[in-house]
LUMBANU-16723 format. One record per atom (N, C-alpha, C): x, y, z. Coordinates in steps of 0.2 Angstrom, whole numbers, plus 2048, in hexadecimal, padded with zeros to 3 digits. Atoms other than C-alpha are relative to their C-alpha. Example, Ala and Ser with C-alpha at 12.3 -4.5 7.8 and 13.67 -1.06 7.14 Angstrom:
! LUMBANU-16723
8047FA800/83E7EA827/804806800/7FC7FA7FF/8447FB824/7FC805803/
END
This chain:
! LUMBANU-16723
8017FC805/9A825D7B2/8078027FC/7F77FD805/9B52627A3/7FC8077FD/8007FB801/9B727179C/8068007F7/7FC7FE805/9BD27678A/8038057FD/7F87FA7FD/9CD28478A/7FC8027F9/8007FF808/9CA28C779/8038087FF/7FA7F9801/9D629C77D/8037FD807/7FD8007FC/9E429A788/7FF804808/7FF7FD7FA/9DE2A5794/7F7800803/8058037FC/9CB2A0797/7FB7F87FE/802807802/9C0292798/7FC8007F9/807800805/9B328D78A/7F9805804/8027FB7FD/9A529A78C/7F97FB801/8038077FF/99828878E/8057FC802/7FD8057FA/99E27C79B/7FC7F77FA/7FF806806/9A126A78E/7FB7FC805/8088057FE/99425B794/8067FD806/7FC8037FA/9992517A5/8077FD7FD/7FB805801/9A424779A/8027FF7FA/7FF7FE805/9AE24778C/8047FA7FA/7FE804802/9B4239780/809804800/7F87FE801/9CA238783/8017FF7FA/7FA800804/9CD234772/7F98007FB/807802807/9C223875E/8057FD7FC/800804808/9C522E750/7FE8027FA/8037FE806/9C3236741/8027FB7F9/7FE806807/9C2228732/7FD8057FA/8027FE807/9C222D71E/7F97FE7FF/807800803/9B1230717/7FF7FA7F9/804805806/9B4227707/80A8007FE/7F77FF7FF/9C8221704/8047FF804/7FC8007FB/9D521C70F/8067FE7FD/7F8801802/9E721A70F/8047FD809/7FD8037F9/9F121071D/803803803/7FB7FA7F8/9F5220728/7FC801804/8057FE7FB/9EE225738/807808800/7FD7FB7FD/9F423673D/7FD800808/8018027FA/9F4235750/802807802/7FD7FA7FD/9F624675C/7FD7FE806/7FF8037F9/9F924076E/7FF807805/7FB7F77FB/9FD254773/7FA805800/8037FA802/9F125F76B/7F9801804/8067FD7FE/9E125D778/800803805/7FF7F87FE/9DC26C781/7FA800804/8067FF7FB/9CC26478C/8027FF806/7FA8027FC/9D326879C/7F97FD807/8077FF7F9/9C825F7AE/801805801/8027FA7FB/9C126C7B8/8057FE806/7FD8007FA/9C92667C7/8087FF7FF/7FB800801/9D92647C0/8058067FF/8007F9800/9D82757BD/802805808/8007FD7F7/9D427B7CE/8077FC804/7FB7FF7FA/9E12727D6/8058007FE/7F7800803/9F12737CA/802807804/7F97FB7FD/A0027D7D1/8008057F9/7FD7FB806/A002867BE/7F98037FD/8057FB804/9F42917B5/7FE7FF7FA/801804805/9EA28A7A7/8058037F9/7FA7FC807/9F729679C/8077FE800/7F9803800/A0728E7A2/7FC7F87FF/801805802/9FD27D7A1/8027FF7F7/8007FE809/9FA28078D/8078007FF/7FA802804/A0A28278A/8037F97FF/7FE806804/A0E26F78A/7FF7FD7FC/804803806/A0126D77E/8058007FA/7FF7FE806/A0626976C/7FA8027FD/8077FA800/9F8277769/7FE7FF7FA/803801805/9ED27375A/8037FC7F8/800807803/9F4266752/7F97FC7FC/805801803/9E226174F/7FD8037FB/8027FC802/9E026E747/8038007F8/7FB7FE806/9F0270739/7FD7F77FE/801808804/9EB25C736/7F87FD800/806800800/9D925F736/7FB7FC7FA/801801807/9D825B724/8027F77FE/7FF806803/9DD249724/7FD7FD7FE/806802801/9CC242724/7FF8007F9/8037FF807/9C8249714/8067FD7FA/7FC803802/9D924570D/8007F9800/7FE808800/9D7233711/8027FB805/7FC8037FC/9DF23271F/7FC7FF808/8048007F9/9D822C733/805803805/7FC7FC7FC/9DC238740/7FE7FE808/8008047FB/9DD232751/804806807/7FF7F97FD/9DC24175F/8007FF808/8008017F7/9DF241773/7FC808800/8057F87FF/9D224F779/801802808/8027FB7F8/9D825078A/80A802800/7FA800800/9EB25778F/8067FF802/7FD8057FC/9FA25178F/805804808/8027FF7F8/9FC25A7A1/7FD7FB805/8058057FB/9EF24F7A8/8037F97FD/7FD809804/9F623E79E/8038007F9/7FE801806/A0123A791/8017FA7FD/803805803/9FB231785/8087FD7FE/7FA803805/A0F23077D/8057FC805/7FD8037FD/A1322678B/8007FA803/7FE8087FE/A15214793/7F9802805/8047FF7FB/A0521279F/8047FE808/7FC8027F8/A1320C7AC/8048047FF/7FC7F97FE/A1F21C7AA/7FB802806/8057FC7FC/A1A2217BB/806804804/7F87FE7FF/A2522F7C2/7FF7FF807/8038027FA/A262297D4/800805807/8027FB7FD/A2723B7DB/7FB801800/8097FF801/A1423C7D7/7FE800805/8038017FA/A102327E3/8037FF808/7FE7FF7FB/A1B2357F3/8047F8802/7FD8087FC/A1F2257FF/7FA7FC7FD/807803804/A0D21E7F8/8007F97FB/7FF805805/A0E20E7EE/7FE8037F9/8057FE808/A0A2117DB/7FB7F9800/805806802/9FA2077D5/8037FD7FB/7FD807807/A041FF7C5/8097FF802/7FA800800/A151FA7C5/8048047FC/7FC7FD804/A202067BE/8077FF7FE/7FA803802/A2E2037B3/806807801/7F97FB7FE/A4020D7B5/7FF8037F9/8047FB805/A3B21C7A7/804807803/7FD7F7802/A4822C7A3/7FC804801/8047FB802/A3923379C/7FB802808/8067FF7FB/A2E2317AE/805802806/7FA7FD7FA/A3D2347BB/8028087FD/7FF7F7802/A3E2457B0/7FC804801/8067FD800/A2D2497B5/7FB8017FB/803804808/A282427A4/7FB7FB800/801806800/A1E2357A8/7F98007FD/806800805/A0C22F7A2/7FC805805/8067F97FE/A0223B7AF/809805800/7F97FD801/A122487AE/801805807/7FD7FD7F8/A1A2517BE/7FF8077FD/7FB7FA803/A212607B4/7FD8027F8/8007FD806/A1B26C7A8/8038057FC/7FB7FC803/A2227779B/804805804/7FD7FA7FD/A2F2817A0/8047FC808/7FF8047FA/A312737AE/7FE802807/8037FE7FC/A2527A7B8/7FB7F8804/8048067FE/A1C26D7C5/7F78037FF/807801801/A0A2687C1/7FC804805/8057FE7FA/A032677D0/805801806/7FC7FE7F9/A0626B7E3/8027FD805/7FF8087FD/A0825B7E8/8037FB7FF/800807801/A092487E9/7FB8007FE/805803804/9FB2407DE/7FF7F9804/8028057FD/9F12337E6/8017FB7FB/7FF807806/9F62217DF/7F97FF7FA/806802804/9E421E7D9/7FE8067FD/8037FC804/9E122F7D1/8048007FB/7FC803806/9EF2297C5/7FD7FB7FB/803805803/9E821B7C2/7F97FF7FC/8087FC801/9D72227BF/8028047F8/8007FA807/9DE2307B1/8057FB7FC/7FE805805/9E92217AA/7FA7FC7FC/807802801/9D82177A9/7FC8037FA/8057F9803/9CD2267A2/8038027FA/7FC7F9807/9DA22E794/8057FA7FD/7FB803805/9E9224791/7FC7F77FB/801809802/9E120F790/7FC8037FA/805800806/9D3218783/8028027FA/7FE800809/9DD220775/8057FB802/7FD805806/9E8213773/7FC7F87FE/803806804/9DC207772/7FB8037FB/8027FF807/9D4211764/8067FF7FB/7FB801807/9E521375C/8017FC7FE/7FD807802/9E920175E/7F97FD7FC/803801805/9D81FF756/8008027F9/7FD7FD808/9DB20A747/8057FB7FD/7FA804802/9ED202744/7FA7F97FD/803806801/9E31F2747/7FB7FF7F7/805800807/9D61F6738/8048017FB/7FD803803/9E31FA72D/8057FE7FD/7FD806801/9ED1EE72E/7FE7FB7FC/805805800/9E01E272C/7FD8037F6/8037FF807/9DA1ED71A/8058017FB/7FA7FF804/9EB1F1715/8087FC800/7FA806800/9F81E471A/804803806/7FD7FA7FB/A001F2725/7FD806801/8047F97FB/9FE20272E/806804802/7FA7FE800/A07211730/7FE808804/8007FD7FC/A0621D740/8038077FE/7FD7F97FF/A0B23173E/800803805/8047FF7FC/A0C23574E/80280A801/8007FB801/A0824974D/803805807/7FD7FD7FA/A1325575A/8018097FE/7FD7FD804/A1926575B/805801804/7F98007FC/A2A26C763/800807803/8007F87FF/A2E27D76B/8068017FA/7FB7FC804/A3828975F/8057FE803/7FA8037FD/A4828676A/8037FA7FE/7FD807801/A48274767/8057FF7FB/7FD804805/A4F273757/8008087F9/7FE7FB804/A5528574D/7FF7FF7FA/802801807/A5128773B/7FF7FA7FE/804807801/A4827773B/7FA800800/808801800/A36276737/7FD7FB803/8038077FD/A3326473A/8057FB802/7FC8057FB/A3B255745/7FC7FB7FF/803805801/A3824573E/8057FA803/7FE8027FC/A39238749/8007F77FE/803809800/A39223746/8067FD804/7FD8037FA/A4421F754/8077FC7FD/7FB803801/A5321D74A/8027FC7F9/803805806/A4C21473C/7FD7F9802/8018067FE/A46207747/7F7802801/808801802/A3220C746/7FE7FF7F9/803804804/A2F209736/8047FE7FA/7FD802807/A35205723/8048077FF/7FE7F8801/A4221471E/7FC8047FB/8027FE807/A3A21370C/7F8806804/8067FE7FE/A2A21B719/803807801/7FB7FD7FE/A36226721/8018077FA/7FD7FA806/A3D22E70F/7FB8037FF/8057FE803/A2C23070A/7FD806803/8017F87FC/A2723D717/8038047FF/7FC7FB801/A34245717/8008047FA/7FF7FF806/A33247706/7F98067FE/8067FE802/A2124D707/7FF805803/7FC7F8800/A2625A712/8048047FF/7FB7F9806/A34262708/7FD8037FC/8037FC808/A262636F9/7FC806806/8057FA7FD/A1C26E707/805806801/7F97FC800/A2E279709/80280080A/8008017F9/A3027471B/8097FB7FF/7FB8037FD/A40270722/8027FB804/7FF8067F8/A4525F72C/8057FE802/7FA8057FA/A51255737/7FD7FA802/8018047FD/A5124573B/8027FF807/7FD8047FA/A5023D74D/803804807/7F97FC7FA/A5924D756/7FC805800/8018037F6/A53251764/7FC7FB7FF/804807800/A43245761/7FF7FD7FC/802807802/A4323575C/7FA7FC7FF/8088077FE/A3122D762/801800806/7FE8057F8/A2D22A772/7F97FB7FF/8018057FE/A2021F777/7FA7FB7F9/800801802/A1621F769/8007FB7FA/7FD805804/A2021A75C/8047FA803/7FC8067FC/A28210768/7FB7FA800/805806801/A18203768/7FC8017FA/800802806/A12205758/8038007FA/7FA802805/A2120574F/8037FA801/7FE8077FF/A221F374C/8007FC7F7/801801808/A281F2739/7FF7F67FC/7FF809801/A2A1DD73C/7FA7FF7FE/8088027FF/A161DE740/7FB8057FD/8057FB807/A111E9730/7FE806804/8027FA7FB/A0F1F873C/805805801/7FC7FA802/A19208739/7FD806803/8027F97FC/A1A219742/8068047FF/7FA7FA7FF/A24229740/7F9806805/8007FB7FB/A2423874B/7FF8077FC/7FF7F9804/A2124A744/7FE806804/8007FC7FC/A2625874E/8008077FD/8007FC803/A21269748/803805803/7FE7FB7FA/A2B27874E/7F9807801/8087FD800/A1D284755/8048087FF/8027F9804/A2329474E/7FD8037FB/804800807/A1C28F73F/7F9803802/8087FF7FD/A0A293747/7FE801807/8007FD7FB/A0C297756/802804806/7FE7FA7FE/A0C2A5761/8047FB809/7FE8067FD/A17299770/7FE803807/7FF7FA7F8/A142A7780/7F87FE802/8088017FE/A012A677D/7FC7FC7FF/803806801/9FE297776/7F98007FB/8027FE805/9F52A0768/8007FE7FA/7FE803807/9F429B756/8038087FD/7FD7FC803/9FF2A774C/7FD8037FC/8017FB80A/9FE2B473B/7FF7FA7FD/7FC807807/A052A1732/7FD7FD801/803809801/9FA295739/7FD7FD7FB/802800808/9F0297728/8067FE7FB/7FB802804/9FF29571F/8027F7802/7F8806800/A0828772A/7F87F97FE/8058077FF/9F427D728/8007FF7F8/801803808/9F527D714/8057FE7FE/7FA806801/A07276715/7FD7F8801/8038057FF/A0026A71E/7FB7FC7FF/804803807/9F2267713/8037FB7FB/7FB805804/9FE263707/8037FA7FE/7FA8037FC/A08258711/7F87FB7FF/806807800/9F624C713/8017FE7FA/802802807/9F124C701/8077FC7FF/7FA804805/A022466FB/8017F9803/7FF80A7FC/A05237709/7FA7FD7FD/803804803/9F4232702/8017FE7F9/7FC804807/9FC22F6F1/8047FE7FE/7F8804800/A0B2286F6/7FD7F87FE/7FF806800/A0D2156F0/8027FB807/7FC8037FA/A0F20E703/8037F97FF/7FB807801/A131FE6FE/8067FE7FE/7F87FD802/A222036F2/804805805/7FB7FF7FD/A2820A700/8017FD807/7FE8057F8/A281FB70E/8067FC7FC/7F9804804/A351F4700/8067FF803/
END
């Protein structure tokens, strides 16, 4: 059984159906533009059992979330654009990871069931099911069974990115290329009077001319950015940033005091304001010329 959070501090007030799809696909009604807006962060349906046995409280869990994400980019659909949502959280699996990032604290002396590869981000308690959550609080009370890893990699991570890589896939195939956003947000700390943190890993995920043009269409919303510092992309941008193979991704890290209350994990006074910025921010990427700017 899952269950779907919808305050920080109780469950949904209806227990959700045995089973719940990991990942929705929202396609344009009528119009499209070669973006996906992707949010790896923002799902909030937590298992039941994962619940009962975490070492943290569904109130410190929610903190790792990038919390309603779905929400502030709710609007792309109608704008033009396909949005591409993880529903379950990244506490239990992370989707912005390697399905072989595996931290090998998880599982004790235990063999892992996949081969893991040597991962900064998974030796930090980072990895695709994650040790460490906000605040660097441990998950669970334990060592995790090899195969229940295996299981929620299965279940959550293998099915959005074979929708993403299908999205991508289609258009590619309608537009010659494709161009991933992958939608994040930051804590306030991270990055002081900075609004947004745009990431393309250097300038190695996509064309710059894609790069300017965000950024650019952020400024007209009055938002403040940085490039790359503190994030870059992780994983990502890191596989669908492939500008050789007509496939482009940046990073977009919001900082969450813009609309978020970060203790409670609450939407703020602004979240209305900070969703009609980024209204704005849709509409216009759908009337960018993307082609003049693969140049």
């Amino acid at each position: 059984m899952v269950v779907k959070l919808t305050s920080p501090a109780r469950k949904a007030s209806t227990p959700g159906p045995a089973t719940l799809p990991p990942v929705e696909v929202l396609r344009p009604l009528r119009g499209t533009a070669p973006v996906i807006i992707a949010s790896p962060h923002s799902g909030r349906t937590y298992p039941e059992r994962f619940l009962e046995q975490s070492a943290l409280s569904v109130e410190l869990l929610r903190r790792s979330e990038d919390a309603y994400m779905d929400e502030l980019y709710a609007a792309a659909p109608a704008a033009g654009l396909t949005l591409v949502l993880a529903t379950f959280p990244r506490v239990y699996v992370d989707p912005n990871r390697s399905a072989d990032e595996l931290d090998p604290l998880l599982t004790g002396d235990r063999a892992d069931p996949l081969t893991p590869i040597r991962s900064p981000r998974a030796h930090a308690g980072l990895g695709v099911v994650p040790r460490l959550g906000a605040d660097g609080l441990s998950i669970h009370p334990g060592i995790l069974d090899p195969g229940e890893i295996h299981q929620r990699i299965a279940d959550c991570h293998t099915p959005y990115h074979t929708a993403l890589e299908a999205e991508v896939s289609r258009l590619v195939d309608r537009h010659g290329f494709a161009i991933v956003i992958d939608a994040h947000s930051m804590p306030s700390i991270s990055a002081p009077g900075i609004d947004a943190v745009i990431g393309d890993r250097h300038g190695v995920s996509c064309a710059p001319g894609i790069t300017n043009a965000i950024e650019a269409a952020l400024h007209a919303q009055g938002l403040r950015t940085r490039r790359n510092t503190p994030y870059a992309g992780g994983y990502t941008t890191e596989r669908y940033g492939q500008p050789d193979h007509a496939r482009h991704a940046v990073q977009i890290e919001l900082n969450r005091a813009l609309y978020l209350d970060e203790a409670r994990v609450t939407r703020s006074g602004t979240f209305d304001s900070l969703k009609a910025r980024i209204d704005g921010f849709l509409a216009s990427i759908v009337a960018i010329d993307w082609v003049e700017k693969l140049a």
